[in-house]
C-alpha positions as a LaTeX table, in Angstrom:
\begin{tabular}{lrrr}
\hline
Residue & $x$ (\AA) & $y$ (\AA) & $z$ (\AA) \\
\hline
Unk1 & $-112.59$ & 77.21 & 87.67 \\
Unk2 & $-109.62$ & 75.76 & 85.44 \\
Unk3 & $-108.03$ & 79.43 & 85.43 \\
Unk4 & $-108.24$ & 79.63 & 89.27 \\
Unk5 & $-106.72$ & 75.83 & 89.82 \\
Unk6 & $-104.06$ & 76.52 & 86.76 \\
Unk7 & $-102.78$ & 80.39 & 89.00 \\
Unk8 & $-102.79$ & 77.80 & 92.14 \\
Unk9 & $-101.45$ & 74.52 & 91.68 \\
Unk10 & $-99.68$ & 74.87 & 88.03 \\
Unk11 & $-98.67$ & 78.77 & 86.64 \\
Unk12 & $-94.89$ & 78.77 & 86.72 \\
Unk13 & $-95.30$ & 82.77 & 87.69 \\
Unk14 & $-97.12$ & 81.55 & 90.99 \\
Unk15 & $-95.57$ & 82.76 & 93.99 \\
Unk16 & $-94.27$ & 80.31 & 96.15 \\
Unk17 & $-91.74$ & 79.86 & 99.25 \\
Unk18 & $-88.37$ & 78.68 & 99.19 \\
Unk19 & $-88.29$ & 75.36 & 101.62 \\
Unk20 & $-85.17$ & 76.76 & 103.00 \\
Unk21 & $-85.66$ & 80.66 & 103.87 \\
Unk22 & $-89.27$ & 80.93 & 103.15 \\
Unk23 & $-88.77$ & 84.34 & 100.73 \\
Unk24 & $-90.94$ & 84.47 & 97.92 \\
Unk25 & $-90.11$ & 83.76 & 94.51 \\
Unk26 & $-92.18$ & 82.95 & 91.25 \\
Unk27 & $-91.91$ & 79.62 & 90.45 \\
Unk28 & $-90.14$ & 79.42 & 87.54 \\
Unk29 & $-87.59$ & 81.76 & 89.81 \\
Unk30 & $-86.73$ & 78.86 & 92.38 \\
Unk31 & $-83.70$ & 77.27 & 90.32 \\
Unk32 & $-82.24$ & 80.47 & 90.35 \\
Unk33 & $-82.91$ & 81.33 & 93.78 \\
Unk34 & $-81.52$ & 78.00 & 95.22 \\
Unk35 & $-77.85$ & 79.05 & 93.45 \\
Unk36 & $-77.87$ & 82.01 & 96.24 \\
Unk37 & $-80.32$ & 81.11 & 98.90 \\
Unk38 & $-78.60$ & 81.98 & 101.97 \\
Unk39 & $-80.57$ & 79.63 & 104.44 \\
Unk40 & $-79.61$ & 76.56 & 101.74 \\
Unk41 & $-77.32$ & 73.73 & 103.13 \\
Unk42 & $-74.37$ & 73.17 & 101.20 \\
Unk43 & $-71.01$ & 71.37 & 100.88 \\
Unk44 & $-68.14$ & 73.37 & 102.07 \\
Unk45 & $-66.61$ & 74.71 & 99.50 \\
Unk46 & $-63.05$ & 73.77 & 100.58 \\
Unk47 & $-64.16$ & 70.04 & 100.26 \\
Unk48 & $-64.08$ & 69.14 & 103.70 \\
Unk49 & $-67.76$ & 66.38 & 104.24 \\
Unk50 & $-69.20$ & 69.54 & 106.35 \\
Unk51 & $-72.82$ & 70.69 & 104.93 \\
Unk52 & $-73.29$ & 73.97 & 106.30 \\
Unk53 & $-75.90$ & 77.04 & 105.86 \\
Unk54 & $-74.46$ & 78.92 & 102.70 \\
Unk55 & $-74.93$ & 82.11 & 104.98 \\
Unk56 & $-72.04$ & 80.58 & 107.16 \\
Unk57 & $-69.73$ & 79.61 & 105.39 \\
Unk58 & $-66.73$ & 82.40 & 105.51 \\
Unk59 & $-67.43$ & 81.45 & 109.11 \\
Unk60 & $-66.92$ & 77.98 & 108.89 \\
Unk61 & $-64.38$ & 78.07 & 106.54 \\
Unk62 & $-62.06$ & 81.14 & 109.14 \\
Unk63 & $-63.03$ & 79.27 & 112.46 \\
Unk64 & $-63.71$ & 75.41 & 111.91 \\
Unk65 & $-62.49$ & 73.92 & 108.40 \\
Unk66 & $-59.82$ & 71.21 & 108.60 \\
Unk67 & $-59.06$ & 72.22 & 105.17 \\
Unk68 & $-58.47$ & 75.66 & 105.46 \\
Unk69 & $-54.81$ & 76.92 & 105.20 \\
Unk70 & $-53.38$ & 78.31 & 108.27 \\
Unk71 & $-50.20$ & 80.03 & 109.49 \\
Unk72 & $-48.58$ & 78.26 & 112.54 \\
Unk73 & $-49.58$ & 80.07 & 116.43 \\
Unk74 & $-45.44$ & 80.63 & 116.21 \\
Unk75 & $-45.17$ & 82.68 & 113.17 \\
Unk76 & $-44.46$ & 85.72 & 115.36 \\
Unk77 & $-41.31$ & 83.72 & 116.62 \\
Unk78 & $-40.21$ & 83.15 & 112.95 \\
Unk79 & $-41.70$ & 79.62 & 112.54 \\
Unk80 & $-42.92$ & 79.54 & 108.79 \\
Unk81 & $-44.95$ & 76.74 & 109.01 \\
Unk82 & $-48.16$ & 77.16 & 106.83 \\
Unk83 & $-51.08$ & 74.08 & 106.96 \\
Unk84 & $-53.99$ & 72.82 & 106.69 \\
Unk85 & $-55.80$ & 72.96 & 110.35 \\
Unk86 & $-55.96$ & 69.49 & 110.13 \\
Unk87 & $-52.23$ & 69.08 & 109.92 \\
Unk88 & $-51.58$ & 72.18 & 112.95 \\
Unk89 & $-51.58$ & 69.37 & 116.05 \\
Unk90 & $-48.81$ & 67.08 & 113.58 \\
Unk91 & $-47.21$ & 70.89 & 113.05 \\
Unk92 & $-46.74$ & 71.62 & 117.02 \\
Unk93 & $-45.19$ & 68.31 & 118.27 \\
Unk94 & $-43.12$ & 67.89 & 115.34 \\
Unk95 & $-41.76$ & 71.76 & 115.77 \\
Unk96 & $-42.25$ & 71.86 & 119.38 \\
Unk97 & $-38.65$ & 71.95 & 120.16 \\
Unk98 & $-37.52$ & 74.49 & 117.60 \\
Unk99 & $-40.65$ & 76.61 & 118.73 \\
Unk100 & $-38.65$ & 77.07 & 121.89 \\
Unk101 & $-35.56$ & 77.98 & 120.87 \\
\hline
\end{tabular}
């Protein structure tokens, strides 16, 4: 009866779920599987405040991150303006006349 509650409750090669994508790990596996758990919510790793899914985060970081580096919508017309996406509304009225030159 001890063995059985021990392989339930306590053995650290039990099998349990991760809380965040509900794979199967031994226990003693979890810390391990939390530093790549795709479904596990994380800071944005350009330092923005967002906490997004570690699975999206080349998405967030290429569509939504006001901290991402970007080129300016003008670079084709020789504007060399490089920001942070934050800074691109600043970029456009400050520029706006030499964009349309």
């Amino acid at each position: 009866d001890e063995l059985k509650i021990h392989v339930i409750n306590t053995c650290v090669q039990r099998e349990v779920p991760c809380e965040h994508c509900w794979e199967y790990s031994k226990f003693c596996d979890i810390p391990n599987h939390l530093k790549k758990c795709p479904k596990m919510e994380v800071l944005c790793e350009l330092n923005c405040g967002i906490v997004v899914c570690r699975e999206d985060m080349a998405q967030h970081v290429e569509q939504d991150c006001v901290e991402k580096e970007i080129e300016c919508p003008f670079v084709k017309y020789k504007c060399v303006g490089l920001m942070k996406r934050k800074n691109l509304r600043n970029h456009l009225e400050e520029k706006r006349i030499e964009h349309l030159e």
